[in-house]
C-alpha positions in Angstrom: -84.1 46.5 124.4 -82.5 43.1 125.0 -84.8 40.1 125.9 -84.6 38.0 128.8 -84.8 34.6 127.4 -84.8 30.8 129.0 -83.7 27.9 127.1 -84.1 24.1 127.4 -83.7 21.1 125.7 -85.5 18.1 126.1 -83.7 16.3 129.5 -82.2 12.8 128.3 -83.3 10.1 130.2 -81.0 8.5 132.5 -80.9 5.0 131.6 -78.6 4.6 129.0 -75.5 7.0 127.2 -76.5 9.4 124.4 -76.7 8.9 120.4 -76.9 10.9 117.7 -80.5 11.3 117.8 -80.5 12.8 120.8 -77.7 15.4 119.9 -79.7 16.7 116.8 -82.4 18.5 119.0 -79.8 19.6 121.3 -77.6 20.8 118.9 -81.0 22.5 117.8 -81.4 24.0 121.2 -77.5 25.5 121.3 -77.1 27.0 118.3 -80.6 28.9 119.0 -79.3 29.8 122.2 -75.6 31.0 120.9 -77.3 32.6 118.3 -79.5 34.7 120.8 -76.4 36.3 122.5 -74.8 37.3 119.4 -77.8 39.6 119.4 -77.2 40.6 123.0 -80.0 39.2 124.6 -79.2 38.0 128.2 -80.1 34.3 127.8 -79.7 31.6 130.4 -79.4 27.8 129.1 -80.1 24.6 131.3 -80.9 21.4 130.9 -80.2 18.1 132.9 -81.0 14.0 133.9 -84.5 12.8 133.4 -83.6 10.2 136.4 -86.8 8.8 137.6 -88.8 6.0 137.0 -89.5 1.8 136.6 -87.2 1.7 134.1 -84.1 3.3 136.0 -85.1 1.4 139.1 -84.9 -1.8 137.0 -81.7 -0.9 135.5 -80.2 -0.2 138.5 -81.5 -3.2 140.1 -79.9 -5.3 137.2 -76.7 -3.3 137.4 -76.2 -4.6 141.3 -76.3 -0.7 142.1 -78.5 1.7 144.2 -80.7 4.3 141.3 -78.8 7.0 143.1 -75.8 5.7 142.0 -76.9 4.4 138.7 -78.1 7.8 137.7 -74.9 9.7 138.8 -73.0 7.3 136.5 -75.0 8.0 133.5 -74.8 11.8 134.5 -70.9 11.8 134.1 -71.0 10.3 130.6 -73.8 12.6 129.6 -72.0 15.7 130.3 -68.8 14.6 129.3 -70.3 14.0 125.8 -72.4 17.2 126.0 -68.6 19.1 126.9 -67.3 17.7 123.9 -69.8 18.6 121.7 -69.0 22.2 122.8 -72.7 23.0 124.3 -72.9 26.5 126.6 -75.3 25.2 129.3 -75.0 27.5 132.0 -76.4 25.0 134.6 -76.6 21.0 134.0 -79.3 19.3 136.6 -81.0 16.6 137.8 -84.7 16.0 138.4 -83.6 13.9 141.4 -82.8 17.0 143.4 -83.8 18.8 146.4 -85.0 21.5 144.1 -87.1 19.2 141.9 -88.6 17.8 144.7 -89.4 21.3 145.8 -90.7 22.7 143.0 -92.7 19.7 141.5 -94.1 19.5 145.4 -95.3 22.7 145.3 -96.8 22.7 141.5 -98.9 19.5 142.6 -100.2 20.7 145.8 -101.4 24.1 144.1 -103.4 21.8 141.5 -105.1 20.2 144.0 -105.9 23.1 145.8 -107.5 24.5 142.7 -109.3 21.7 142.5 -107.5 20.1 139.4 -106.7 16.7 140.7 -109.0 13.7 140.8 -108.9 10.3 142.9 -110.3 7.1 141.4 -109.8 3.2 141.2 -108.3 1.7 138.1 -107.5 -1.5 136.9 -103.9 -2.5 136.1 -101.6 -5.6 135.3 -100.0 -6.7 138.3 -96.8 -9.4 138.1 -97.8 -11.6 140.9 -94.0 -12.6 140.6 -92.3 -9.5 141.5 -95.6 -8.1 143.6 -95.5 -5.0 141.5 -98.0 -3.1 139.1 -96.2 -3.0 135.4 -95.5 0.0 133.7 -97.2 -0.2 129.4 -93.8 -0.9 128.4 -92.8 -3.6 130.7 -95.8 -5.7 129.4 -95.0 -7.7 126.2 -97.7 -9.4 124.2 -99.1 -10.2 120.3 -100.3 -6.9 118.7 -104.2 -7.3 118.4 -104.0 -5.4 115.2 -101.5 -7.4 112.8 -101.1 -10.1 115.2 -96.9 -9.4 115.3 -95.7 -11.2 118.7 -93.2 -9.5 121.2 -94.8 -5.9 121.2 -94.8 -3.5 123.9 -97.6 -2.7 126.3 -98.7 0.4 124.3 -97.8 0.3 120.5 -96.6 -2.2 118.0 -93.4 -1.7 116.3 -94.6 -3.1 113.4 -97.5 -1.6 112.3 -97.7 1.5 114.7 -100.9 0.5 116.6 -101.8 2.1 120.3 -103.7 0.3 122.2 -104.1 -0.2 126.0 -102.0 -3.1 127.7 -104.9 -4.8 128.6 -105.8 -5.8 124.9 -102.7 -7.3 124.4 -102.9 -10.9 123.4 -101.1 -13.5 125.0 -99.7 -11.0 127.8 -96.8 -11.7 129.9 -94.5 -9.8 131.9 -90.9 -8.6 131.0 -89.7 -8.5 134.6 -90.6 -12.3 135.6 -92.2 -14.0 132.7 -95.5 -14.4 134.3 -98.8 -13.8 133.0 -99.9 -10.5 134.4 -103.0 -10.3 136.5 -105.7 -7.3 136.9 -106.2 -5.1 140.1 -107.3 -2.4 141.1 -105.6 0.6 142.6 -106.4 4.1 143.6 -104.5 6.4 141.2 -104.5 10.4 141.0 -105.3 12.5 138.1 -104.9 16.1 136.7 -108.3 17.0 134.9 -106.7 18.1 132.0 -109.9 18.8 130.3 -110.7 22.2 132.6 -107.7 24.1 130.9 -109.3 23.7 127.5 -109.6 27.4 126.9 -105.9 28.3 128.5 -104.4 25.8 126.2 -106.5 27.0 123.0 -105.5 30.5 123.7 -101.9 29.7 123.8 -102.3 28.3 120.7 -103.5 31.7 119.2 -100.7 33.6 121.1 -102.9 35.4 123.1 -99.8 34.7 125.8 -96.9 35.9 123.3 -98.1 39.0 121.9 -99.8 37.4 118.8 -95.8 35.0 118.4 -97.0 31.6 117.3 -96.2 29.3 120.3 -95.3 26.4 117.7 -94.9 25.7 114.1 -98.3 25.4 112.5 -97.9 21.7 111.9 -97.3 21.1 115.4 -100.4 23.5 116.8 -102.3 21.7 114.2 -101.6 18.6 116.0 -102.0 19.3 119.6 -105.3 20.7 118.4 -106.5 17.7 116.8 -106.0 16.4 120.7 -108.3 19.2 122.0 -110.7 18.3 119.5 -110.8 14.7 120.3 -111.8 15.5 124.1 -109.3 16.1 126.5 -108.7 13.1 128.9 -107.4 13.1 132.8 -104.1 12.6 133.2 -103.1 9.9 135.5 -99.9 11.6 137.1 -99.3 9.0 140.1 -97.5 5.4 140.1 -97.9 2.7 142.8 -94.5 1.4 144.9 -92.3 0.1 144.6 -91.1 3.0 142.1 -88.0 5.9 142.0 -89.1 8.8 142.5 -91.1 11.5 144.6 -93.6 10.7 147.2 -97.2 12.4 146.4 -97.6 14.2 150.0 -100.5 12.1 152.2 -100.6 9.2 150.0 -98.4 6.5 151.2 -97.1 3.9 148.7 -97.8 6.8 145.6 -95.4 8.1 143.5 -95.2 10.9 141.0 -95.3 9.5 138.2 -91.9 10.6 135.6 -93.8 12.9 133.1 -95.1 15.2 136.2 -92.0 15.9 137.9 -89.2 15.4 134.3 -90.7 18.8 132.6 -90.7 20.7 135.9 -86.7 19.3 136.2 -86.3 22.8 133.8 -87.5 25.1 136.4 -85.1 22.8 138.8 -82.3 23.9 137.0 -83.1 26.9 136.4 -83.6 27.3 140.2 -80.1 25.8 141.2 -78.8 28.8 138.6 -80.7 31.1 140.7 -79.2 29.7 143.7 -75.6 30.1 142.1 -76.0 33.3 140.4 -78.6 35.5 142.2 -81.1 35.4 139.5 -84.3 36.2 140.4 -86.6 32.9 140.0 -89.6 34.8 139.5 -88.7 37.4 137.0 -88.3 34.2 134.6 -91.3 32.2 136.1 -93.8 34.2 137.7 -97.3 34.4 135.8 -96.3 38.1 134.9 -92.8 38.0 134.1 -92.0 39.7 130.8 -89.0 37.3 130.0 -89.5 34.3 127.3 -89.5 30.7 128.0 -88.4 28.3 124.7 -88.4 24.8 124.7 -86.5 22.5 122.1 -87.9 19.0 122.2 -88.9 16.2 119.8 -91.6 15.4 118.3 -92.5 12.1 119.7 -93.1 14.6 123.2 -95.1 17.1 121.7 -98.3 16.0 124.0 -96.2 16.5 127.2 -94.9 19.7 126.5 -98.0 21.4 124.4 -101.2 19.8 126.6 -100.1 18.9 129.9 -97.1 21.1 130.3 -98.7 24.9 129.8 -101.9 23.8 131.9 -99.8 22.7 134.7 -98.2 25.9 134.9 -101.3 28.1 134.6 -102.8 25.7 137.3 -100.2 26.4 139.7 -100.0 29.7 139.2 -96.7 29.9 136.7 -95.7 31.5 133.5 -96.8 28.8 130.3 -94.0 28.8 127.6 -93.3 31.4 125.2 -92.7 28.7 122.1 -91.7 25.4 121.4 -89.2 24.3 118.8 -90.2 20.7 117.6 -87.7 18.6 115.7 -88.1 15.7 113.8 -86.3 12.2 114.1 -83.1 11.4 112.7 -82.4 8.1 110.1 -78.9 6.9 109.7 -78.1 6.1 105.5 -81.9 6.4 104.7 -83.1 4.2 107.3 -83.9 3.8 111.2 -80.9 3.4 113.1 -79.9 -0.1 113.2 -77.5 -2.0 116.0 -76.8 -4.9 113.3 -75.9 -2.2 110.3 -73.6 0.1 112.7 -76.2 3.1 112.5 -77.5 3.5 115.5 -74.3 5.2 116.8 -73.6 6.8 120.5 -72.3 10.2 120.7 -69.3 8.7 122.6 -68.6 6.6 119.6 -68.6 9.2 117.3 -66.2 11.5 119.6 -64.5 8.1 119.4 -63.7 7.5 116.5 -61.7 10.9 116.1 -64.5 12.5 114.4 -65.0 16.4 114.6 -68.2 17.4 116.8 -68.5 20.4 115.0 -68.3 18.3 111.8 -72.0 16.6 113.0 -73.6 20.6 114.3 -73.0 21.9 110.8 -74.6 18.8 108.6 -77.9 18.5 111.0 -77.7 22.7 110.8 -78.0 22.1 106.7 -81.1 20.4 107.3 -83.4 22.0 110.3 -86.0 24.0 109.7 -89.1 24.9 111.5 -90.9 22.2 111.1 -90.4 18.9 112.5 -89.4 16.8 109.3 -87.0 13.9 110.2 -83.6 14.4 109.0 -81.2 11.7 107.5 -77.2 11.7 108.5 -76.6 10.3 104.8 -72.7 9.5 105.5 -71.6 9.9 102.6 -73.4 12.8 102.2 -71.6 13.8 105.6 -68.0 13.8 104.6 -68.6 15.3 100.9 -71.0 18.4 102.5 -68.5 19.2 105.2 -65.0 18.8 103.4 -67.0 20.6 100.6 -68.4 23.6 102.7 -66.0 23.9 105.7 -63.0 23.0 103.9 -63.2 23.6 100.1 -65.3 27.3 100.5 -64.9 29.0 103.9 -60.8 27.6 104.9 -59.6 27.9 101.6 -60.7 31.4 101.1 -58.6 32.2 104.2 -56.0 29.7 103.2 -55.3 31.2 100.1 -54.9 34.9 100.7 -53.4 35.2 104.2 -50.1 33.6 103.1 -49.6 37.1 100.9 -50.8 39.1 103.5 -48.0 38.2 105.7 -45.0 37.8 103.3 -45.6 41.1 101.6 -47.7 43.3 104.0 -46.5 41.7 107.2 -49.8 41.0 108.0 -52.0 44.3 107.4 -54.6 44.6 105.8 -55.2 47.8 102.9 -56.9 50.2 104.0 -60.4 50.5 101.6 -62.1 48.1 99.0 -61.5 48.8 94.8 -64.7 49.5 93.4 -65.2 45.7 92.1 -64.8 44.6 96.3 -66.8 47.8 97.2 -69.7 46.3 94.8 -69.5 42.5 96.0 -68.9 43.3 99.8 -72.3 45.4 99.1 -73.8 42.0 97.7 -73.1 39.9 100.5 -74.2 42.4 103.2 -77.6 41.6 101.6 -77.3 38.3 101.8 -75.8 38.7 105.5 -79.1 40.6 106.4 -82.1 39.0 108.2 -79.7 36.5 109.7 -80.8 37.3 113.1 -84.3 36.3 112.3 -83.3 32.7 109.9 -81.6 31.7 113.7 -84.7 33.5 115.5 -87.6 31.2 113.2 -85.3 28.0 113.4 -84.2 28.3 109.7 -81.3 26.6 109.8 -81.0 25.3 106.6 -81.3 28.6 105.1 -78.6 30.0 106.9 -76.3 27.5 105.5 -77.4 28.1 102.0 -76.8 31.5 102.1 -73.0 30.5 103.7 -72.2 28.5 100.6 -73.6 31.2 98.0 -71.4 33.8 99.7 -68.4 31.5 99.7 -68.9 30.5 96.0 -69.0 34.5 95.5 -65.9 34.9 97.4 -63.9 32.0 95.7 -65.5 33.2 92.6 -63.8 36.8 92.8 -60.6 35.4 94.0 -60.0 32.7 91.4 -60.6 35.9 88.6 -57.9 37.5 90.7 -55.3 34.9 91.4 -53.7 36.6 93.7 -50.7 33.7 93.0 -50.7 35.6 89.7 -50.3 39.2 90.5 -48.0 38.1 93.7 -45.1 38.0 91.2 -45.8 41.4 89.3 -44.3 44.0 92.1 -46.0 46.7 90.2 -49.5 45.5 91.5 -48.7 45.4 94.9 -51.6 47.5 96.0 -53.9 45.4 94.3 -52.7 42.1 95.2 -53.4 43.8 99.0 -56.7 45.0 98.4 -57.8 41.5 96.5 -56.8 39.7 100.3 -58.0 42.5 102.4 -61.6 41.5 100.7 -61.2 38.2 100.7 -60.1 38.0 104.5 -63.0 40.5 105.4 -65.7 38.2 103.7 -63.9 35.4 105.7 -64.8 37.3 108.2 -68.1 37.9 107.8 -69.2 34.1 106.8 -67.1 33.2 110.3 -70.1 35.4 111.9 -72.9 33.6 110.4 -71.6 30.2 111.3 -70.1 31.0 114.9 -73.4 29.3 116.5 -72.9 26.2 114.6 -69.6 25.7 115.0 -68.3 28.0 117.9 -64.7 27.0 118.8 -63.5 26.6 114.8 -64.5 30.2 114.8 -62.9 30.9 117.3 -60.3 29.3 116.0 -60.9 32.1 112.8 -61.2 34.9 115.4 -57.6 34.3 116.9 -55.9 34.8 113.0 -58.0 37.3 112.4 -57.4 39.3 115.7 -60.7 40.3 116.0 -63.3 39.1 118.0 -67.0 38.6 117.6 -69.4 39.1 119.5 -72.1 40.0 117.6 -73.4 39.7 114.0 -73.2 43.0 113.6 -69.2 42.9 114.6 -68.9 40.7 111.0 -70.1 43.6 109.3 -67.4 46.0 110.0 -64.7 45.8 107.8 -61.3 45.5 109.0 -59.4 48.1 107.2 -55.7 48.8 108.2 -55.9 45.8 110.9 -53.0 43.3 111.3 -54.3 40.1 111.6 -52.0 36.9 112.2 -50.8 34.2 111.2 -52.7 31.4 109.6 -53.0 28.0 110.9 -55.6 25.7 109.2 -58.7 25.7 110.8 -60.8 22.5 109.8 -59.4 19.6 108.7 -61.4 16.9 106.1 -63.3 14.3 107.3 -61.5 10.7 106.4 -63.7 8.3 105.4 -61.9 5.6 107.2 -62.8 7.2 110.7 -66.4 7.4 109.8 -66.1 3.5 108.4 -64.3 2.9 111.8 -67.2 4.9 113.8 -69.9 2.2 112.2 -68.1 -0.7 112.6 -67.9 0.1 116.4 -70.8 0.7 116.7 -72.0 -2.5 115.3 -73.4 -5.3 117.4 -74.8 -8.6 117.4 -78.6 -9.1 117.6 -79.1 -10.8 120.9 -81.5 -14.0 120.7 -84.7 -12.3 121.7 -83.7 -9.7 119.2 -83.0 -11.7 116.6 -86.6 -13.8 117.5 -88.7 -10.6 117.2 -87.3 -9.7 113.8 -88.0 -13.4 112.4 -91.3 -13.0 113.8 -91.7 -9.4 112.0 -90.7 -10.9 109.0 -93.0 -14.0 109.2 -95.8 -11.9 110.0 -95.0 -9.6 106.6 -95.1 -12.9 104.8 -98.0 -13.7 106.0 -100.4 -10.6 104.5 -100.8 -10.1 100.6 -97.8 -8.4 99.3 -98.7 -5.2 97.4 -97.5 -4.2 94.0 -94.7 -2.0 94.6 -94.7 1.1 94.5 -93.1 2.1 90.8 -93.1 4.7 88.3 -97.0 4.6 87.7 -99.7 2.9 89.8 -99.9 0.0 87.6 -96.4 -0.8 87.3 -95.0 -3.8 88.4 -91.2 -5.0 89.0 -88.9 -7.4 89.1 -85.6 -8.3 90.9 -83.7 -7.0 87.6 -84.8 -4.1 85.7 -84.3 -3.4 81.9 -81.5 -1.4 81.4 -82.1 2.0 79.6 -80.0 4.6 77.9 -79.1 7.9 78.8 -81.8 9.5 76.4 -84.2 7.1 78.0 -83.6 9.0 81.7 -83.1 12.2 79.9 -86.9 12.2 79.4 -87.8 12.4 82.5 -87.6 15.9 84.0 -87.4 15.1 88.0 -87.4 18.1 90.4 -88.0 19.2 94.0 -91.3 20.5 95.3 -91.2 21.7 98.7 -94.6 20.5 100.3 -97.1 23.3 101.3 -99.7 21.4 102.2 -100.2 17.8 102.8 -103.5 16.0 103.4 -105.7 13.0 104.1 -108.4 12.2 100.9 -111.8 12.2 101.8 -112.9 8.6 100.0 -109.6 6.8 99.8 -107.8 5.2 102.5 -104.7 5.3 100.1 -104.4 8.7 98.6 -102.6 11.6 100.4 -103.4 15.4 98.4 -100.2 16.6 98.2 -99.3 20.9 96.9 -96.0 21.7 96.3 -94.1 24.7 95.9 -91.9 23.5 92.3 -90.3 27.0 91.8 -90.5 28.4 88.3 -93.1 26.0 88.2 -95.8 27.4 90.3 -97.6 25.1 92.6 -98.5 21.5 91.6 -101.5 19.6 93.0 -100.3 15.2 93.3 -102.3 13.0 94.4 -99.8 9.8 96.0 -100.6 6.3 97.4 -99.1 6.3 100.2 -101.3 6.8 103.1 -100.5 3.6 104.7 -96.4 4.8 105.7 -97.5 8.6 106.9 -100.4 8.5 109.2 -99.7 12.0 110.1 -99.7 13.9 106.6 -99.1 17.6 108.0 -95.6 16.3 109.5 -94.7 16.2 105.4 -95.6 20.2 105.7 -92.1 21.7 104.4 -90.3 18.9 103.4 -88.4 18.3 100.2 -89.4 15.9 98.2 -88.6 14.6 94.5 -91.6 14.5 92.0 -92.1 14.0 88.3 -92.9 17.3 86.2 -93.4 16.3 82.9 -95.6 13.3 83.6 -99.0 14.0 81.5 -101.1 15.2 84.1 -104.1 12.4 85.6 -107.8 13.0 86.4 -109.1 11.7 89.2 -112.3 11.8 90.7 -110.9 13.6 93.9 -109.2 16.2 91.3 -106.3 16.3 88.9 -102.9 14.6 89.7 -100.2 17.0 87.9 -97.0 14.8 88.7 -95.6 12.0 90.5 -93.9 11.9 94.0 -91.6 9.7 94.1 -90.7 6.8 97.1 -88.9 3.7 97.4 -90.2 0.4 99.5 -92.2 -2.1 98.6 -96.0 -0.5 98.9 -98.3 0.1 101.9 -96.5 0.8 104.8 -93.3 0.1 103.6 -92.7 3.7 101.4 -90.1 5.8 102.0 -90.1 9.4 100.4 -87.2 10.7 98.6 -85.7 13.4 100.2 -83.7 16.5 99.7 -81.4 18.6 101.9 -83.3 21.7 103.0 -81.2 23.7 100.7 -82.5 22.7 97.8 -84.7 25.4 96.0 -88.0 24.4 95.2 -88.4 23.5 90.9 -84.4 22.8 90.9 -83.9 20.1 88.5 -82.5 16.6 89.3 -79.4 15.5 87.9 
């Protein structure tokens, strides 16, 4: 029976155009939701503007333009990038909308009525200046932690404190200048803390038949919050402020995180509106459809604590799952202005660049758990000339030439035995395809693309076709040889037509067949006439991706360029830490000794895939890593690097690189059997090596 299923993606906030860390989840979000049809479920996908809030007022305000028009602006160039990037939205929104309004209304006076929301006086900075209370992250200060100037409101940049605005040192205001004064103001809260219960059984699936609602790593994490004591959520702001009016309480707001999430159920009504949907059979607290939100990380608390009990509260459906994705690094490293890495999505379409190019590399990497994932540019142009042009084109580019000038473009009618036996072969591969797209597993799919199409080129380069094209005697063979290799063309175009939909289209148009389904690839095409063949995907230049970073380049502006010399002055100031090396007593220096091939020989590096990652009890440097190493079995290592991930279980199923034959070291927490390696300087400044997902656990480093 097909499922009824609702998709979003995380709504991009209206204030500025999209980059490329944006599109990762998104692209997340549509090939899950493309992937869904081809097994015929009836799946509707929105998304839309997060448009409210200080910092779009501001914006606006600065731009010499009303919010209203400020936000329609940044609309246009959102979905113009989100066209281009070939996503299948069936409704695009806006949470400033009569049905947002509606709808969040609604939600908020059914809490209340319940007896979920709270009233109380809180202090807050106020900017005597502008007569205005300030959001956290339009008050700047010195950290109170490392003592790093020109931090926000509620973290530090530098060495990832939270705190609360008021312990800021040496406060001041990023609207005015002034130093920020405390009042008092009534704000309203939703008591979080009574849905306790609801949100722990969500957690166990007692909503979703048993499903898991998140990856473990992420229910691990929203539990830790439930652990720590649920606090009240303060959902109102005071004027001046864009947004929704709370109803009977003049001069409050809505704050943005109360009415953005319910901006999905706004879209989702407009498509109602449009279509005749049935609002409830999706929403209502017993519909039987599914609900699946793809969002990052950094939102996790939104959409796994407040989210769900909102819904219960006011008398909704809570989510069927969330799909958490990590963030993305550009070259190794957090996108950059000054190094031409933090690049827009319009830049990229720019710079003549192939969208589908970018959906396939981030597909390589996801997974279900939220690792971050690096757009390593080389990496980028040898993976996707490599796998789009060198294994799945060419195996159509080199047999349909033959098919036309000696069969007029039919195909034989059966498989030899040798075809029979490998067609046979890669249906196994093919199956459980539905459920690698259903779990998020990505990456796999891709790895099983490129082992079929190294099969495939495998059997036609012992054919050569070219060859046996000039015997006329082995006509019938030479036909059968294409008819294979244009069938397992075929059947690869199916498993990648969620990543990249319209160059598979592209593939369904020469091969006159469409499909709809993954079970379509399966069926072989004997006898069929397909047409002629126009290439499908061209290489990626390297001089358009050189271009794409050099426009996206810019100049630190003076504040910028202050922060950073204060960052650095501040990192001067501490004790510098012995890098981090081959062995914890190593040191370095600018210029290593060079060794010889026999010397690096030695080493035997490979990947481990991390099954569990955790804090030591006793040591405020050691993480306990265990690693799946393949052939290897598991391997318990012991790292120092506690100080550059906080959060150890976001390391859960992530690739890393680690020393085998390193003679194995006993601690007094347990014995080390390896060594993980990282690059940076020490403390907080380690960076693991990584791996794409592909990479099999125990393969050997070369």
């Amino acid at each position: 029976m097909a499922r009824r299923i609702l998709v979003t993606n995380a709504l991009p906030y209206a204030n500025g155009p999209l980059h490329l860390g944006h599109m990762l989840g998104y692209i997340e979000a549509d090939v899950w939701a493309r992937a869904q049809r081809m097994q015929g479920n009836e799946v509707w996908y929105v998304a839309g503007e997060d448009a409210h809030g200080t910092p779009i007022m501001l914006a606006a305000e600065k731009a010499g333009l009303t919010p209203e028009a400020y936000i329609a602006d940044i609309r246009a160039g959102h979905e113009a990038d989100f066209t281009e990037f070939h996503f299948s939205y069936d409704q695009y929104h806006t949470t400033h909308s009569p049905e947002n309004q509606d709808i969040a209304t609604a939600i908020y006076l059914k809490l209340r009525e319940g007896g979920y929301i709270a009233r109380r006086d809180i202090q807050q900075l106020y900017d005597p200046s502008r007569d205005m209370f300030l959001p956290d992250r339009y008050i700047k200060g010195t950290c109170p932690v490392c003592g790093t100037p020109d931090q926000y409101g509620d973290n530090c940049e530098n060495c990832g404190a939270t705190y609360a605005p008021t312990e800021l040192l040496n406060p001041y205001s990023v609207m005015s200048g002034a130093t920020p004064v405390l009042r008092d103001s009534e704000h309203y809260f939703f008591e979080l803390g009574k849905f306790e219960q609801l949100l722990r059984d969500w957690f166990a699936g007692k909503f979703t038949d048993g499903k898991p609602t998140a990856d473990s790593s992420v229910v691990a994490k929203l539990a830790e919050w439930i652990d720590g004591g649920l606090r009240d959520w303060d959902i109102s702001r005071d004027a001046p402020y864009f947004g929704f009016p709370i109803p009977d309480a003049p001069g409050k707001f809505f704050y943005v995180w109360l009415d953005a999430p319910v901006g999905y159920l706004a879209s989702f009504k407009a498509l109602c509106e449009r279509t005749g949907l049935q609002f409830d059979d999706f929403l209502g607290k017993d519909s039987t459809a599914e609900m699946h939100h793809f969002i990052g990380k950094d939102i996790i608390n939104f959409h796994g604590l407040f989210w769900p009990a909102m819904l219960h509260g006011a008398g909704l459906r809570v989510p069927t799952a969330l799909h958490v994705n990590g963030y993305l690094t550009v070259n190794g490293a957090k996108m950059s202005k000054s190094r031409g890495t933090f690049i827009k999505a319009r830049t990229y379409l720019d710079s003549g660049l192939d969208p589908e190019a970018l959906r396939y590399y981030f597909a390589t990497m996801l997974g279900p758990t939220p690792v971050d994932v690096d757009l390593d540019l080389k990496s980028f142009e040898e993976r996707v000339n490599s796998h789009l042009v060198g294994k799945w084109a060419n195996i159509a580019s080199r047999t349909a030439g033959f098919v036309h000038t000696h069969f007029a473009g039919t195909l034989a009618d059966r498989f030899d035995d040798e075809a029979s036996a490998l067609w046979r072969d890669l249906l196994a591969q093919y199956e459980g395809i539905e459920a690698l797209y259903e779990n998020d597993e990505y990456a796999e799919v891709t790895r099983r693309f490129v082992a079929m199409s190294d099969a495939v080129n495998g059997y036609i380069a012992a054919k050569a076709p070219w060859v046996i094209a000039k015997d006329e005697t082995r006509r019938e063979e030479l036909q059968q040889v294409c008819t294979f290799a244009l069938n397992a063309f075929r059947l690869l175009s199916g498993l990648l037509k969620p990543i990249i939909p319209v160059t598979v289209a592209a593939a369904e148009q020469f091969l006159g067949a469409p499909i709809a389904t993954f079970a379509d690839a399966r069926r072989e095409l004997f006898g069929h006439t397909v047409n002629a063949f126009s290439p499908l995907f061209g290489r990626l230049d390297p001089k358009k991706i050189e271009a794409m970073v050099d426009a996206s380049k810019e100049s630190l502006s003076p504040a910028e360029q202050a922060r950073e010399a204060a960052k650095a002055d501040v990192k001067k100031a501490k004790p510098k830490e012995a890098p981090k090396a081959m062995t914890d007593t190593a040191t370095s220096t600018d210029t290593a000794a060079t060794i010889s091939i026999d010397d690096f020989a030695k080493l035997d590096l490979r990947i481990g895939k991390v099954l569990a990652c955790e804090f030591v009890e006793g040591s405020d440097k050691l993480l306990r890593f265990e690693l799946d190493a393949g052939t290897l079995g598991k391997r318990q290592i012991f790292s120092g690097i506690r100080a550059a991930y906080g959060e150890p279980e976001t390391l859960v199923g992530r690739n890393v690189v680690f020393i085998a034959n390193l003679a194995p070291r006993k601690m007094r927490f347990g014995l080390s059997e390896g060594m993980i390696l990282s690059a940076g300087d020490g403390g907080a400044d380690l960076f693991l090596l990584d791996a794409d997902q592909g990479a099999a656990p125990g393969a050997t480093v070369r």
